[in-house]
Residue frames relative to the residue before (quaternion, step in Angstrom):
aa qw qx qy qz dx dy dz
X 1.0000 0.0000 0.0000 0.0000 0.00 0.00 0.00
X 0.2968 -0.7862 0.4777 0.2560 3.53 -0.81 0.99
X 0.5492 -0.5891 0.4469 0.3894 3.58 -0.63 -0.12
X 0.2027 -0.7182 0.6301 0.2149 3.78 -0.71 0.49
X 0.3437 -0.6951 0.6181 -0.1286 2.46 -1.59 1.53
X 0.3039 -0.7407 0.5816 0.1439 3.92 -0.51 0.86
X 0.5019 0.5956 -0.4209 0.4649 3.70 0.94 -0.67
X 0.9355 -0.0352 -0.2614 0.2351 3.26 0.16 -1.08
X 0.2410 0.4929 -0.6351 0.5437 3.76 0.81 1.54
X 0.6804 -0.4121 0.5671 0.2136 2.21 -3.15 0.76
X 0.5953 0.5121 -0.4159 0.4587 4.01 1.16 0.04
X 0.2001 -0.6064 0.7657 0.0774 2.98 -2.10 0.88
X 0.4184 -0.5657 0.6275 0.3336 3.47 -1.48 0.84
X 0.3480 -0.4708 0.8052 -0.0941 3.05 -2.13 1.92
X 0.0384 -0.7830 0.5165 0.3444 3.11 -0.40 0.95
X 0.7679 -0.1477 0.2617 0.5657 4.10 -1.07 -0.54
X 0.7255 0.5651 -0.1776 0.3504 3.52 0.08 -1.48
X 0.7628 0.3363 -0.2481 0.4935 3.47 1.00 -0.80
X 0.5440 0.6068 -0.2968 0.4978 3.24 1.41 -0.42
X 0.7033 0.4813 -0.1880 0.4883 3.22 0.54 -0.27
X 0.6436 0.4695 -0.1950 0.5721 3.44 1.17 -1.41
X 0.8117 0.2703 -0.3360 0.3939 3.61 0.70 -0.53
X 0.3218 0.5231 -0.6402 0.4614 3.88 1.61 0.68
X 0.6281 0.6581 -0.3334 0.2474 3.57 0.10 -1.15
X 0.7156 0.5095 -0.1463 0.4549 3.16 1.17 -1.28
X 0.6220 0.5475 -0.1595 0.5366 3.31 1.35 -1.43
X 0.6811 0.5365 -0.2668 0.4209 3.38 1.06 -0.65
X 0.7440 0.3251 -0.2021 0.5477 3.63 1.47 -0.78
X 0.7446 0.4240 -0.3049 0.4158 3.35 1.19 0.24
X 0.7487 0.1133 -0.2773 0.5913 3.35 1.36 -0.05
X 0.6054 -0.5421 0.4070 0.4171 3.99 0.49 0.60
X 0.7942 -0.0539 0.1818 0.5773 3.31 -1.57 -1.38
X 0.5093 0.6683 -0.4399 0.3172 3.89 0.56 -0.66
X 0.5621 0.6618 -0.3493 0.3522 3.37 1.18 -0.40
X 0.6814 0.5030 -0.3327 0.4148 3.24 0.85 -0.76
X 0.6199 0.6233 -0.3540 0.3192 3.70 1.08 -0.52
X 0.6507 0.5402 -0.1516 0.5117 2.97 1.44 -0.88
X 0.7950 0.3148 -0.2419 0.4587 3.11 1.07 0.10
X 0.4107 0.5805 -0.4415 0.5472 3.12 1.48 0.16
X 0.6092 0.6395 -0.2756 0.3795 4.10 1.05 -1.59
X 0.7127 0.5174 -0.1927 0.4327 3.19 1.06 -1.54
X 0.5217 0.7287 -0.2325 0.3779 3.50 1.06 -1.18
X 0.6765 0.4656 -0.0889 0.5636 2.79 0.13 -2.45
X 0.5726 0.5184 -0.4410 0.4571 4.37 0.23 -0.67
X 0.8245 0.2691 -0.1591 0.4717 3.37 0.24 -0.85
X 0.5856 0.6204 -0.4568 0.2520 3.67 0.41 0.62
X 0.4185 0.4726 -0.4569 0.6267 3.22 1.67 0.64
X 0.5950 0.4063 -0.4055 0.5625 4.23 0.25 -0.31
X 0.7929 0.2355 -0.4121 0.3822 3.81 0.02 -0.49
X 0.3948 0.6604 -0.4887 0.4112 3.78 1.47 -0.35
X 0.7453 0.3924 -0.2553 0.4748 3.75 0.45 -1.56
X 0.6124 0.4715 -0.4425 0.4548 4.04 0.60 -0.31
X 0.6285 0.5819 -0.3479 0.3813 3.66 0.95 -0.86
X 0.7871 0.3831 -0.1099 0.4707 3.18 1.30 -1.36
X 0.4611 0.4587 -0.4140 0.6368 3.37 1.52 0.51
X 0.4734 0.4936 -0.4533 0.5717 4.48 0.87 -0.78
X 0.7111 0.4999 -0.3008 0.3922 3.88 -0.21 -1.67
X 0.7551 0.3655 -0.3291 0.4334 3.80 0.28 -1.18
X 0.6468 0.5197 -0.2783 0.4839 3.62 1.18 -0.84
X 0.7417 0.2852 -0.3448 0.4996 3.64 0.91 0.29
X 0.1512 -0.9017 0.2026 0.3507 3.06 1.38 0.07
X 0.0144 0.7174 -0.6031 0.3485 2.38 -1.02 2.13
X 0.5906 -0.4964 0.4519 0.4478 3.65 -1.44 0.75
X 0.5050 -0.4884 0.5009 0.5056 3.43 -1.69 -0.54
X 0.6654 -0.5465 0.3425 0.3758 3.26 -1.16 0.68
X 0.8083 0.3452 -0.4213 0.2234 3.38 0.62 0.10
X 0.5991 0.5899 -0.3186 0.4377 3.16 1.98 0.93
X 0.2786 0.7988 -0.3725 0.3816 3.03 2.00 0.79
X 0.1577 -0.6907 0.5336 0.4619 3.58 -0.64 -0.14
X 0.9421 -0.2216 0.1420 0.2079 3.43 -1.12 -0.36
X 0.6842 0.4399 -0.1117 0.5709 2.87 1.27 -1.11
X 0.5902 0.3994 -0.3215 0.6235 3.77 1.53 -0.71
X 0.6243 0.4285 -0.5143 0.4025 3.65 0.37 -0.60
X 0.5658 0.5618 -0.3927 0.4583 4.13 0.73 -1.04
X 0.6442 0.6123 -0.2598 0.3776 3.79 0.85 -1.50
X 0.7546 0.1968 -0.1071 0.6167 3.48 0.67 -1.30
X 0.4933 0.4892 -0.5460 0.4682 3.87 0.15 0.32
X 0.6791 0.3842 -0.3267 0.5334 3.87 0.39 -1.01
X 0.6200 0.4517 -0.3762 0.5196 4.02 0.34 -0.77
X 0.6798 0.4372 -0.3487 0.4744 4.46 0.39 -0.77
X 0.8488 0.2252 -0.2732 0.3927 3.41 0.48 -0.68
X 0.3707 0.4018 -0.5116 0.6629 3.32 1.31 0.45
X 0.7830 0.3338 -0.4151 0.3211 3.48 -1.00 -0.24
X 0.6704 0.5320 -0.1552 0.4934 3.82 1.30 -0.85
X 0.8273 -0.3361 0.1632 0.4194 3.67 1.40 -0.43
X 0.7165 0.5089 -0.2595 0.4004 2.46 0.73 -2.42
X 0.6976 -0.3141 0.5088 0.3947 3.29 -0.62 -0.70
X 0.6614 -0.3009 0.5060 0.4647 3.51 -2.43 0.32
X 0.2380 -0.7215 0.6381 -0.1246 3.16 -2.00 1.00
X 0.0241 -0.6945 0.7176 -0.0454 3.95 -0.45 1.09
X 0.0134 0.6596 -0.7482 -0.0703 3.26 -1.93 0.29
X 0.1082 0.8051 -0.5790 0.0693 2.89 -0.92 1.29
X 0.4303 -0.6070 0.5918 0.3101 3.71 -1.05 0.72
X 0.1730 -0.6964 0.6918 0.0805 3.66 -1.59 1.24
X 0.7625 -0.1029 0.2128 0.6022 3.62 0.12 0.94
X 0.7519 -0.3759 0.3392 0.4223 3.74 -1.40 -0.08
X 0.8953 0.3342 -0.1442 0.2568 3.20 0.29 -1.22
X 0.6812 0.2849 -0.2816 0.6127 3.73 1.92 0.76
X 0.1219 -0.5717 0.7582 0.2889 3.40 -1.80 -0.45
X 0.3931 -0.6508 0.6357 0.1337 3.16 -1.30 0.81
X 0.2505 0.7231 -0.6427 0.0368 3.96 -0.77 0.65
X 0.2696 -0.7260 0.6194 -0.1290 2.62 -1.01 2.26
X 0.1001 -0.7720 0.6252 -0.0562 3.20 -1.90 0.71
X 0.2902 -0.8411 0.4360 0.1349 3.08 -0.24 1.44
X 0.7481 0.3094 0.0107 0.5870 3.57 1.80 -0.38
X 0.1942 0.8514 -0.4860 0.0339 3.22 1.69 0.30
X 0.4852 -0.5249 0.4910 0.4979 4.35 -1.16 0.30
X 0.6750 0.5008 -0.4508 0.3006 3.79 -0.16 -1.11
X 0.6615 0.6385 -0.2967 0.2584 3.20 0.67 -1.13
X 0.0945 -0.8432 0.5291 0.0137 3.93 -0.91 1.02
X 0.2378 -0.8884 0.3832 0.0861 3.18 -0.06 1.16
X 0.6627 0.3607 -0.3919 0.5264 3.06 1.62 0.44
X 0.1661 0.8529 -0.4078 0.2806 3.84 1.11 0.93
X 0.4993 0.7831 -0.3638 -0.0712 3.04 0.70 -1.94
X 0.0617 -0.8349 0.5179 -0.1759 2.53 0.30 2.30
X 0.5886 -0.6874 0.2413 0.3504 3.72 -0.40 0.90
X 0.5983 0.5195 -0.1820 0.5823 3.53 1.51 -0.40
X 0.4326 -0.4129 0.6803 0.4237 3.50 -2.09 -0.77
X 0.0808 0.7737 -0.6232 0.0811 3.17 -0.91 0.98
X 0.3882 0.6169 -0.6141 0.3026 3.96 0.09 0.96
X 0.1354 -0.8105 0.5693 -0.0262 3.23 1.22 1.59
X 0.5837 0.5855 -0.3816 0.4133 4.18 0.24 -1.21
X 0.6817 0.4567 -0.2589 0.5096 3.53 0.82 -1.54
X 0.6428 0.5575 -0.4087 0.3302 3.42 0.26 -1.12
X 0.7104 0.5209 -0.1897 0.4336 3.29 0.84 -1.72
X 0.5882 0.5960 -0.2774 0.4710 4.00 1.09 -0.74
X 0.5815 0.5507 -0.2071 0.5618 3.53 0.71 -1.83
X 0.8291 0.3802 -0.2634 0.3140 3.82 -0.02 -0.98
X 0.8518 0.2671 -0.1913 0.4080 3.35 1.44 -0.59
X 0.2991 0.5760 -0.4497 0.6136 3.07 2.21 0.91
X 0.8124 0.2939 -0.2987 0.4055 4.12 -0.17 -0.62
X 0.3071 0.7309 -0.4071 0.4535 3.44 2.04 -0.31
X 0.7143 0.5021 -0.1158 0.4736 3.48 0.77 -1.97
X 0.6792 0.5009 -0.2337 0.4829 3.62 0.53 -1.43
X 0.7450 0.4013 -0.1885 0.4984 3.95 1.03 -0.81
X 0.1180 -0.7852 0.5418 0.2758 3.55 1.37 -0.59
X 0.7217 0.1963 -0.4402 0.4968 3.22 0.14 1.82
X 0.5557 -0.6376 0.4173 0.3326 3.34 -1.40 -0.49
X 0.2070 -0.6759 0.6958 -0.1274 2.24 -2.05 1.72
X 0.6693 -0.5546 0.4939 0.0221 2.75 -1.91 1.02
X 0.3001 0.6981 -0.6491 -0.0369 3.67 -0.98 0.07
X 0.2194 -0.7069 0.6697 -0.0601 3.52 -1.13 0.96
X 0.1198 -0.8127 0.5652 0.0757 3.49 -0.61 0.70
X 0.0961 -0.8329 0.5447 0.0217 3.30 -0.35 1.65
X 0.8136 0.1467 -0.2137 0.5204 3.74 0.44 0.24
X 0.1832 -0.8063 0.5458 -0.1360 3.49 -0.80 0.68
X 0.3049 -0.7974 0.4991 0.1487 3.61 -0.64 1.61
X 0.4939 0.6475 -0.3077 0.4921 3.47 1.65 0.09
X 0.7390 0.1384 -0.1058 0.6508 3.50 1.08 -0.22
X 0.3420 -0.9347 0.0638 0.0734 3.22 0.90 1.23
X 0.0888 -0.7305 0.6227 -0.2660 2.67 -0.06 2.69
X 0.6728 -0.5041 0.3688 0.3966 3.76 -1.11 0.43
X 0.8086 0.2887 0.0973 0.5033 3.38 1.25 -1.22
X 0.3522 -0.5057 0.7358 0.2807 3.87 -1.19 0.14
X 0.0096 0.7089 -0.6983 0.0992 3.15 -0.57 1.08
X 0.2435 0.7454 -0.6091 -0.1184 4.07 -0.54 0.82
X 0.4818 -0.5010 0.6960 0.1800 3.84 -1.71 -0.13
X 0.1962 -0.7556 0.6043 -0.1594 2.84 -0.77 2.19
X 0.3764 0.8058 -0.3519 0.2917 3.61 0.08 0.51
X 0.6670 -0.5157 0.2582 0.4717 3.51 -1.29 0.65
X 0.7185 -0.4309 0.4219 0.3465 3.78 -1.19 0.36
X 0.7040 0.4580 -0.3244 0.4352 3.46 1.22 -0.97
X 0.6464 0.6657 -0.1016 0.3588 3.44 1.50 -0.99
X 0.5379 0.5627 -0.3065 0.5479 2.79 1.64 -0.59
X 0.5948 0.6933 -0.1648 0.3720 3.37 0.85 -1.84
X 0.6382 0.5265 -0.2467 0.5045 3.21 1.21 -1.06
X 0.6804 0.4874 -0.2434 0.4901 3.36 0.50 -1.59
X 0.7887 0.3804 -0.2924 0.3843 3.53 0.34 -0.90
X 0.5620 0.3351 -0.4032 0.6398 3.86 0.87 0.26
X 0.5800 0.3330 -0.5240 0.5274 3.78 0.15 0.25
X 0.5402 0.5636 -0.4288 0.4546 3.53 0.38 -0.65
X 0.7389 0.4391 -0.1740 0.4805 3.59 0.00 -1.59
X 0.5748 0.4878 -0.3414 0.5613 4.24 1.32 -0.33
X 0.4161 -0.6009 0.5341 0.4249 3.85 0.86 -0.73
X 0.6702 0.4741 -0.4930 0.2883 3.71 0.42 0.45
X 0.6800 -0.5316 0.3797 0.3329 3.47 -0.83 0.99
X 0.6707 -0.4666 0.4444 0.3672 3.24 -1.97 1.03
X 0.8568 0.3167 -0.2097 0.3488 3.45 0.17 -1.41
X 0.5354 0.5585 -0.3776 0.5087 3.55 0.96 0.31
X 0.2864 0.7885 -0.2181 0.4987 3.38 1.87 -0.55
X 0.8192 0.4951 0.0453 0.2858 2.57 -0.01 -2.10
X 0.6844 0.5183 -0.1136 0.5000 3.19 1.35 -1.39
X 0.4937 0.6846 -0.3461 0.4096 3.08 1.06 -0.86
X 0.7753 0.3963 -0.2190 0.4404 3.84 0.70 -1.49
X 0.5537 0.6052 -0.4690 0.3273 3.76 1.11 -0.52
C-alpha cells in the first residue's frame, strides 16, 4: 500500500473542525440556503477528488476507477476515503435502482448539530459529481440518514436523478427511503 500524499493532488486537508464550524455558520446566517451552498461547493470538487482517487488507485496498483468492476471499485473507494479522511466506507447495492454508501464516521457529520434533517449537503454535492464521473453520466445522491441528526451512520443514495426525485417526494409524503425504493422494483 502506498501512502497518500496531498502534495501530489488538486486537494488540501480541511481539517474536521472547520468543516463543521463553517456548516454552523452557514446555517445561522443563511437558513435552509445552507444546504445549496454546500451541495454547489461539493459537487465543484468532484472532478479533484476523481483525479486523487485515480492517482490513490495507480499508486496501489490499480486501474482507474472507472475501469474497475464493482466489487474493486466498492474495494478501493472504502480504502480512499478511509485513507484520505472522510471516514470508514460500505457500498452496497439496494435492489436495481440504488447503491447505498454508508458511514459509520462520515467527516461532515456533527454530532453536536442536532439538526432536524440529513444534512452533509457538501458530501451530497461531491458523491454526485464523483460517481457522475466514475459512471460517465448522471447521478444522484440524496442523503437519507445522517449522524448529525442522530442516526448511527451517514447513510447516502446513489442513483439515477429520476430515482432520487422519487425518493425525495416520498420522503416529503412521510414514507420511508426504503419503501421508496420498493416502489420502483
Amino acid at each position: 500500500m502506498s501512502p497518500f500524499t496531498l502534495g501530489a493532488t488538486a486537494l488540501s486537508a480541511f481539517p474536521r473542525a472547520s468543516l463543521t464550524t463553517l456548516r454552523t455558520s452557514l446555517v445561522r446566517d443563511l437558513g435552509d440556503g445552507f444546504a445549496t451552498v454546500l451541495q454547489e461547493a461539493g459537487y465543484a470538487g468532484g472532478e479533484s477528488v476523481l483525479a486523487a482517487m485515480r492517482g490513490w488507485c495507480a499508486a496501489n496498483g490499480l486501474g482507474a476507477p472507472e475501469t474497475l468492476s464493482y466489487a474493486q471499485f466498492q474495494q478501493a473507494a472504502a480504502r480512499f476515503f478511509a485513507e484520505t479522511g472522510w471516514g470508514a466506507v460500505t457500498l452496497e447495492p439496494l435492489g436495481d435502482a440504488a447503491v447505498a454508501f454508508d458511514s459509520p464516521d462520515w467527516a461532515e457529520a456533527d454530532l453536536t448539530s442536532t439538526m432536524p434533517y440529513p444534512s452533509c449537503y457538501y458530501t451530497a454535492g461531491m458523491l454526485a459529481d464523483l460517481f457522475g464521473r466514475v459512471a460517465d453520466g448522471q447521478i444522484g445522491c440524496l442523503e437519507v440518514e445522517c449522524r448529525s441528526s442522530g442516526a448511527a451512520r451517514c447513510r447516502f443514495l446513489l442513483a439515477s436523478p429520476q430515482v432520487i426525485a422519487h425518493v425525495y417526494q416520498r420522503l416529503t409524503e412521510g414514507v420511508g427511503y426504503a419503501d421508496a425504493l420498493r416502489e420502483l422494483a
